[in-house]
N, C-alpha and C positions, 0 to 999 in steps of 0.2 A: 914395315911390319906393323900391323893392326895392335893395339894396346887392349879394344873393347872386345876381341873376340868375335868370332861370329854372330853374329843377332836377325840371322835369315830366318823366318820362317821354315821350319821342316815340314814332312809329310807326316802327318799324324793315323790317317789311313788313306788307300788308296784300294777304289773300288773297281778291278778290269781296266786301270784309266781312265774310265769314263767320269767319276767323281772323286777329285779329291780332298780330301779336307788338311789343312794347314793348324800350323799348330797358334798361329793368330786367328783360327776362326774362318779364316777365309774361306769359300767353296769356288774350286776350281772344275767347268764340264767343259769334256769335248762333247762336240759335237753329238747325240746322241743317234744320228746315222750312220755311224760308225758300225755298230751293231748290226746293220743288216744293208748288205747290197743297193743300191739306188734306183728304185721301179717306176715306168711310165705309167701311169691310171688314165681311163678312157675320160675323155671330156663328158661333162650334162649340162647340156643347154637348155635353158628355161628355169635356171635356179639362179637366182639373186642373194647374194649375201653382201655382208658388210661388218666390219669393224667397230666397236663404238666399248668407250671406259668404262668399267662401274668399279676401280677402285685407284683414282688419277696418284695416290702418293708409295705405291705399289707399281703403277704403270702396268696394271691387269687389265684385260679386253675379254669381250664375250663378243665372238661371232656369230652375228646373225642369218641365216638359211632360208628361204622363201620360196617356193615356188613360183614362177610367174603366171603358172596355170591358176591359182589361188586364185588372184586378184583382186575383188574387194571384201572374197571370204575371208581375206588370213587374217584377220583379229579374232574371227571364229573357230580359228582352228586349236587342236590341241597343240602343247609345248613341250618338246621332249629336249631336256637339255642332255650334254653328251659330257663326260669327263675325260679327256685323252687316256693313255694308257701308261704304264712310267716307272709304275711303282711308286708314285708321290715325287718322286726323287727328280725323274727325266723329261725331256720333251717339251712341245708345243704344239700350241693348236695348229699351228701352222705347216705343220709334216707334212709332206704330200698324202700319206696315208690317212692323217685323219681328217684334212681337208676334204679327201675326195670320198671318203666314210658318211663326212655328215651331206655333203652335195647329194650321194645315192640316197640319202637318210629323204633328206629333203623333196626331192624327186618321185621319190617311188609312198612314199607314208603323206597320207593327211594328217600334218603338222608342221608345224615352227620349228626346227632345230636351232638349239644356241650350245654353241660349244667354248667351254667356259678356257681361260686360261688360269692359273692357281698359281701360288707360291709353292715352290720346290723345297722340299724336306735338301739336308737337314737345316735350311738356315730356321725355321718353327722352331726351332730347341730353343739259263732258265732253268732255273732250278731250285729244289728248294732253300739250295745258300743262296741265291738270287733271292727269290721273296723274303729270308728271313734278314737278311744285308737291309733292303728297301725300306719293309715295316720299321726297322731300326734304328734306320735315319729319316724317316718321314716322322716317326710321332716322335713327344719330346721324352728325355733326356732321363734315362730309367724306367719310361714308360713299358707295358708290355700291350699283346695286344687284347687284354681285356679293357683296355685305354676306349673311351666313349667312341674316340672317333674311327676305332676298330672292333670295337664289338657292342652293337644295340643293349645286349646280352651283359653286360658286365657287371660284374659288382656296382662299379658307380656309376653306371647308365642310368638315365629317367626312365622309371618305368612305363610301359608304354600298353599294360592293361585299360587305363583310362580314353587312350586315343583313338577316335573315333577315324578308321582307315578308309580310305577310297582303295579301287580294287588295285594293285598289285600283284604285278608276271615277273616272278624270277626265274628266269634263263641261267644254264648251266653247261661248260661243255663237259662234256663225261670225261676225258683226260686231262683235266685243268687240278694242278694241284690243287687246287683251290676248290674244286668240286664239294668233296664231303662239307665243308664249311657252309656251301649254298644252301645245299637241301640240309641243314641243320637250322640253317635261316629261315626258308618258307617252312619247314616245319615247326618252331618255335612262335610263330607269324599264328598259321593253323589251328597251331595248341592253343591261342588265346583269344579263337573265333574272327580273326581277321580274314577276308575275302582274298584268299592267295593263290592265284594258279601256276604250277609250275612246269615248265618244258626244257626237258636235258636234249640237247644237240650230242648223241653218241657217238667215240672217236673223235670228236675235236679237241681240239688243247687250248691252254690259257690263251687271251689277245686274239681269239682268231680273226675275228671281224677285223682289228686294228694291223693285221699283220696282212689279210687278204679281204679287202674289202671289195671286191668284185668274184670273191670265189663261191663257189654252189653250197658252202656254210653258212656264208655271209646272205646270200639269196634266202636262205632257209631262216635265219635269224629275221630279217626283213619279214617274210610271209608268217612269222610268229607276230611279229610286234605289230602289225600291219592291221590284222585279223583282232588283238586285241583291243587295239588304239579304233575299230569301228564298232566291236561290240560297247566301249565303254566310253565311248565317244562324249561328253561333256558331264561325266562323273568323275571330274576329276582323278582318273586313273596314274596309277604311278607304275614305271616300268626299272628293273636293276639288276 
């Protein structure tokens, strides 16, 4: 018979499984393909990537995408870096889906693709209780999301009257909860004479590119960013 009692870490929340958090703080994931069935993607030959650190006490890596078609143009090329999908919370660059996202990325667009890997909320302290779970453990600790690193737009955000924009394409799929939020975006953008052009994908839903990267959305996303990345080809354009 124990004297000190239990001194086990409990479950403090428990998010579908998938995240849990302990009441020492600890975060516990499975797997996050858990979530959705396990899919073949076609092979692209002629794209070179690689692995390389840019934050060794994190053990963070940014995948790099190259075409081999490039060849001694790709320092000239533009850089479109990719952020997985997650909710801040989930994943890696290394999913089959969004490996083979940035591969088609790299393939099909004149550009560099670097797909970053991050720190997973909540240790920084589909639905809409899914997004609002996510933002809640990705920003820190009473934050909401007028919090900088979720709204440009906040109270305490830097002003951004001052800064001097390269052009910027925000894309949108018209059923992504998330939609009104974009076009409140590029039109906030617009409102203060920034170079914004935007293109809603109608009928798609949040993640789709991340969820089907070889489907006629994702073709359609491509042929947008494609088309912008050569009208604005070394003005530093930005895409999101």
């Amino acid at each position: 018979m124990s004297g000190g009692g239990d001194t086990a870490p409990r479950v403090v929340e428990d998010y579908r499984g998938v995240i849990k958090i302990l009441s020492d703080g600890t975060i516990v994931r499975s797997d996050p393909a858990v979530l959705r069935p396990p899919e073949r993607f076609p092979d692209v030959p002629g794209v070179q990537w690689e692995d390389v650190v840019y934050d060794a006490a994190h053990g963070l890596k940014l995948r790099v995408y190259r075409s081999a078609a490039a060849g001694g143009d790709a320092g000239k090329l533009p850089v479109l870096v990719y952020f997985h999908s997650g909710g801040f919370c989930l994943g890696t660059f290394e999913q089959p889906n969004f490996h083979s996202g940035c591969l088609r990325l790299a393939s099909e667009l004149p550009a560099v693709v670097l797909s970053a890997d991050y720190r997973l909320g909540p240790e920084q302290a589909s639905t809409p209780e899914m997004s609002d779970t996510l933002w809640r453990l990705s920003l820190p600790a009473g934050a909401t999301r007028d919090h900088p690193a979720a709204n440009p737009f906040g109270p305490d955000s830097p002003g951004l009257e001052p800064v001097a924009f390269p052009p910027v394409l925000v894309v949108s799929a018209g059923r992504d909860i998330l939609h009104e939020r974009a076009l409140r975006y590029a039109a906030r953008l617009k409102g203060m004479g920034k170079p914004v052009e935007l293109a809603v994908l109608e009928g798609q839903e949040h993640a789709f590119f991340s969820r089907q990267p070889w489907g006629e959305a994702a073709s359609e996303l491509i042929r947008v960013v494609k088309s912008f990345v050569l009208v604005h080809k070394g003005d530093g354009a930005e895409c999101t």
